[in-house]
Structures are given as C-alpha cells and as structure tokens.
C-alpha positions as CSV (number, residue, x, y, z in Angstrom):
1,X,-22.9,-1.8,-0.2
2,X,-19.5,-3.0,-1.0
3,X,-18.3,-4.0,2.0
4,X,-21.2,-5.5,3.3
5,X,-20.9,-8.4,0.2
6,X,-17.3,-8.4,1.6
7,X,-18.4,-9.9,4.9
8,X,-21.2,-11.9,3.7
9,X,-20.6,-13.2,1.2
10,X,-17.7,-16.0,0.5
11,X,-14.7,-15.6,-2.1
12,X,-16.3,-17.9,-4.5
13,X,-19.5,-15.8,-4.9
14,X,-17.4,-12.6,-5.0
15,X,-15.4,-13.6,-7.6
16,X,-17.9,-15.0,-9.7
17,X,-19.9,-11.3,-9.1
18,X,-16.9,-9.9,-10.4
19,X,-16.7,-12.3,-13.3
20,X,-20.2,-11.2,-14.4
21,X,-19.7,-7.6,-13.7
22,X,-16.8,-7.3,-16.3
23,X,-18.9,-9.1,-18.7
24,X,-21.9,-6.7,-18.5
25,X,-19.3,-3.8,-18.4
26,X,-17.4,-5.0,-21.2
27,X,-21.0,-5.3,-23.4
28,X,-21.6,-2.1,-22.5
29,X,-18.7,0.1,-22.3
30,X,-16.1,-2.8,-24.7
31,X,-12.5,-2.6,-23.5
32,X,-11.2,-0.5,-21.4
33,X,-8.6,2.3,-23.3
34,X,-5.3,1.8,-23.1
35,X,-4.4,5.3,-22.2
36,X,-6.3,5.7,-18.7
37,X,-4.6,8.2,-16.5
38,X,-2.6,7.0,-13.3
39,X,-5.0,8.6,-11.4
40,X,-8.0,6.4,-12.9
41,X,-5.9,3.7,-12.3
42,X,-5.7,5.0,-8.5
43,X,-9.1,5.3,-8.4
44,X,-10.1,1.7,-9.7
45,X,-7.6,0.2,-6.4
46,X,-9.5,2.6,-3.8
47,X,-12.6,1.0,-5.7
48,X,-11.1,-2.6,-4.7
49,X,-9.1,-1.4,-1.4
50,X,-5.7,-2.3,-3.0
51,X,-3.1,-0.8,-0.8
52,X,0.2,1.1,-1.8
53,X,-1.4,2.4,-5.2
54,X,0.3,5.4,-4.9
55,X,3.7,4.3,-4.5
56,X,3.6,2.0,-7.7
57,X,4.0,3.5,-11.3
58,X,1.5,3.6,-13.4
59,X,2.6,0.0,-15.3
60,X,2.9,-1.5,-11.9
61,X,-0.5,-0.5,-10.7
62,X,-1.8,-1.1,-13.8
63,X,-0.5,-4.7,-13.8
64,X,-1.8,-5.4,-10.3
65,X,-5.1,-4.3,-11.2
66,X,-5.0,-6.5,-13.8
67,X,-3.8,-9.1,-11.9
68,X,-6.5,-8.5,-9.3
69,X,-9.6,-8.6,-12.3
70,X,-8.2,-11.9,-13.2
71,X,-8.5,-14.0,-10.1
C-alpha cells in the first residue's frame, strides 16, 4: 500500500499522513522508549526506504529517523 501513496499522492499530503499517524500512534502507544535496539531502529528506515541504515551507528540512525519524522 505504501508505495502506491508514494506515487500518488503529493509530498504535502504525505507528510501531513505522517503528521496524523504519529499523533494516533503517540495516543496509543505514548513515546516511543528510549532504549529501542539498533535493529528496531533498522527496521523503522526499511519501513521509510532510508538508505545506508546499516552503516550508521545507532545515534546516527537514530537521529536521521528523527530527522526524517520531523519534516
């Protein structure tokens, strides 16, 4: 399902699905824990198709996930 938003849908409208998604999750699950593993981390950029996950450390990759959630 993903990808087909991807190419349907414009930047605006996928960012503001994000927005809402994070909201909803956030109700439902709160904040994320601080201690997630590098290899959730790893999982959460093949989620978004963030390349070169592998090669970062686990602040790095955290931070561009982060990063990423934010825009």
């Amino acid at each position: 399902m993903l990808p087909h938003l991807r190419e349907r849908m414009s930047t605006a409208e996928l960012t503001d699905i994000g927005q809402r998604f994070l909201v909803a999750r956030a109700e439902h699950l709160g904040d994320q824990p601080d201690d997630m593993t590098k290899a959730d981390l790893e999982q959460q950029a093949a989620d978004i198709d963030l390349a070169g996950a592998s090669m970062m450390s686990q602040d790095q990759l955290q931070g561009t996930l982060e990063e990423s959630a934010a825009v």
